[in-house]
N, C-alpha and C positions, 0 to 999 in steps of 0.2 A: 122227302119233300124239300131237299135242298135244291131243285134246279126249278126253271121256268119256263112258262109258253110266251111271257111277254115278250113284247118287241125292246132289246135292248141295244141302247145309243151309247158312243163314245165322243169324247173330245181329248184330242191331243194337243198337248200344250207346249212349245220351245221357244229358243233364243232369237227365233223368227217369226214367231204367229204362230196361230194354231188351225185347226182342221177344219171348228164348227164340229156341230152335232152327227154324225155318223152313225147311220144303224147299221147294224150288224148282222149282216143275211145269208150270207153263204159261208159255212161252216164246210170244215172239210169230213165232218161227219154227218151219215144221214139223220140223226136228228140234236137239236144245239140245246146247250145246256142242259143238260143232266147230271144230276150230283154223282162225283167221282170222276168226271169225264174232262179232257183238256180238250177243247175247242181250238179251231186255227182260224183266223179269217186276216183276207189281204185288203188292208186298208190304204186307197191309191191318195196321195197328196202331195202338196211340193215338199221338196226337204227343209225340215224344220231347226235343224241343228239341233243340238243336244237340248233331250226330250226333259222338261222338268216337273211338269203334273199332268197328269187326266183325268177326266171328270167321266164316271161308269153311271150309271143307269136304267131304270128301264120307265115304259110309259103304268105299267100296276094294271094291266088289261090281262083279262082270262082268269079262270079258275087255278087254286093252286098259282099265281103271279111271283108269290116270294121267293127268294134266290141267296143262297148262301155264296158268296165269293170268298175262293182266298185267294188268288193274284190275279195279276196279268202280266205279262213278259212282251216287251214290243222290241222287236226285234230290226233293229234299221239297216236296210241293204246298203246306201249309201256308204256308210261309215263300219258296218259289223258289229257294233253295239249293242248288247242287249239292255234294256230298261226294265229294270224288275218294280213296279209298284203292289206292295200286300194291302189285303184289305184284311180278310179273314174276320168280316162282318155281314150280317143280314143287309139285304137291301129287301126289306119287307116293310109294310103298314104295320104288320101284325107283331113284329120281332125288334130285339134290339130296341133301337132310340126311334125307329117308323120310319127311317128316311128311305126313300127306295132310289136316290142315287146318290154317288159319296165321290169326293175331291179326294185323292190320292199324290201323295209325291214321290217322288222316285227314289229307292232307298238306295244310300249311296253308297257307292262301289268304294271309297277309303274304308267301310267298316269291313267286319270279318264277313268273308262271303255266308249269307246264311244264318247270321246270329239275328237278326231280326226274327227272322222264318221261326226260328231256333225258340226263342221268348215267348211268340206268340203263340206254338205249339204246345209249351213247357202249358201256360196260361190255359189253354182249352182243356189242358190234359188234368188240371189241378180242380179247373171248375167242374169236371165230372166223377173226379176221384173223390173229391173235399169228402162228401158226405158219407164216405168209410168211415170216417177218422171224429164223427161226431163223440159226444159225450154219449155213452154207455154203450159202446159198440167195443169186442173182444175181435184183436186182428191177430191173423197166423200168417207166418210168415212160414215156408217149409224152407230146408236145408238139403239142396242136394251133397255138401260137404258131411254133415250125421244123420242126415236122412231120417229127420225129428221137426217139429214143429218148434218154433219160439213164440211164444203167445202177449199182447200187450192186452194187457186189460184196462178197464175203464176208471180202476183206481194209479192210473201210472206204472202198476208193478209191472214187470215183466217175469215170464216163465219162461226161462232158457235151460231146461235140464232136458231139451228134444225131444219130448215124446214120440214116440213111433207114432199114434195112433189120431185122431182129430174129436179131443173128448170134449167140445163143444157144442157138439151138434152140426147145426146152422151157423157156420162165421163167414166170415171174409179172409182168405188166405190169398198171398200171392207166393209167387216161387222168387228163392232170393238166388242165385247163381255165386256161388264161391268158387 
């Protein structure tokens, strides 16, 4: 339930003006947003020169409306630029802070290509692992190097003598790569 049937609007914003509100209708796929899916759409305007925010959106009409973004990449013919702005936020009622469109600025090409991307992945990745790592939870770690388990328990200790076998039962193991 990350994509949407609303009608969603853009503005682009530069060192010239910007676009105004822009919806967004012809997808170079037969059907537009869907979670996991990159959308293309050609958006005609005068040249704005170098792109510095845009404002994404949708109007919250239809069932299922909420919409999970994680970028947009605007890509200018003029100049061959790409503009990468992340959101990698709900634009939902129902999710997040409720806003269902969000100001975005262009992440800047002096950083490391990607470390933004990079953070905010680390970030979603940690919000859904966290609660492995709770208080009274026994985590296994397997070793393909002894091809044994290393266990941390809920009292801090740790069991590193590799057991072959998973005498826990029920845990949380992940594979460590040596």
């Amino acid at each position: 339930n990350a994509g949407t049937e609303a009608d969603v609007y853009i503005s682009l914003y530069g060192e010239r003006g910007d676009t105004g509100s822009r919806q967004l209708l012809r997808s170079q796929k037969p059907k537009k947003f869907l979670k996991g899916q990159t959308d293309i759409f050609a958006v005609e305007a005068v040249h704005l020169g170098h792109l510095y925010k845009i404002v994404i959106g949708h109007n919250g009409l239809g069932s299922g409306n909420g919409w999970f973004l994680d970028k947009v990449v605007i890509k200018d013919p003029v100049t061959d630029l790409d503009y990468t702005f992340l959101c990698h936020r709900w634009l939902d009622q129902g999710q997040d802070d409720g806003n269902i469109a969000r100001e975005l600025t262009v992440t800047g090409a002096s950083t490391f290509p990607g470390r933004q991307e990079l953070e905010l992945k680390r970030e979603e990745t940690w919000a859904a692992e966290k609660w492995k790592f709770q208080e009274g939870n026994t985590l296994q770690f397997y070793s393909r190097l002894t091809h044994g388990f290393i266990c941390l328990h809920p009292d801090s200790s740790v069991d590193a003598l590799g057991d072959k076998k998973n005498k826990y039962g029920k845990v949380f193991f992940m594979c460590v790569y040596a």
